[in-house]
Steps between C-alpha positions, in 0.01 A plus 500: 500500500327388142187268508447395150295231341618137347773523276648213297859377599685669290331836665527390810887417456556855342280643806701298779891637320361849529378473839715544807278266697176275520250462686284213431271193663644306160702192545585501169610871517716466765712278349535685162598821715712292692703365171466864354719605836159711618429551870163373558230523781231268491216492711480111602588363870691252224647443232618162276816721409683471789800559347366857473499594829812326565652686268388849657319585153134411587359642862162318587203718654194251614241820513516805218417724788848388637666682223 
């Protein structure tokens, strides 16, 4: 796992292609993995991606200490 700070979106793109996951509280993020074909877990009992999780590429944990 890598923590790192901000990074602008073109970082952030290059970050999520070279990862082989995500885990993020991000809405924003999780769609951008999601279109970058990224497994993502993100710690919210919801998400306004639905399609996500439908989709089997974005698994929803309500509590980080569910992880």
């Amino acid at each position: 796992v890598h923590v790192g700070r901000p990074l602008p979106y073109a970082g952030l793109i290059a970050a999520v292609l070279a990862s082989s996951g995500v885990v993020t509280d991000s809405g924003g993020l999780q769609k951008e993995a999601f279109l970058l074909e990224r497994i993502t877990t993100t710690i919210r009992p919801e998400t306004e991606w639905v399609e996500t999780v439908h989709t089997g590429w974005n698994v929803l944990v309500p509590e980080p200490h569910e992880m």
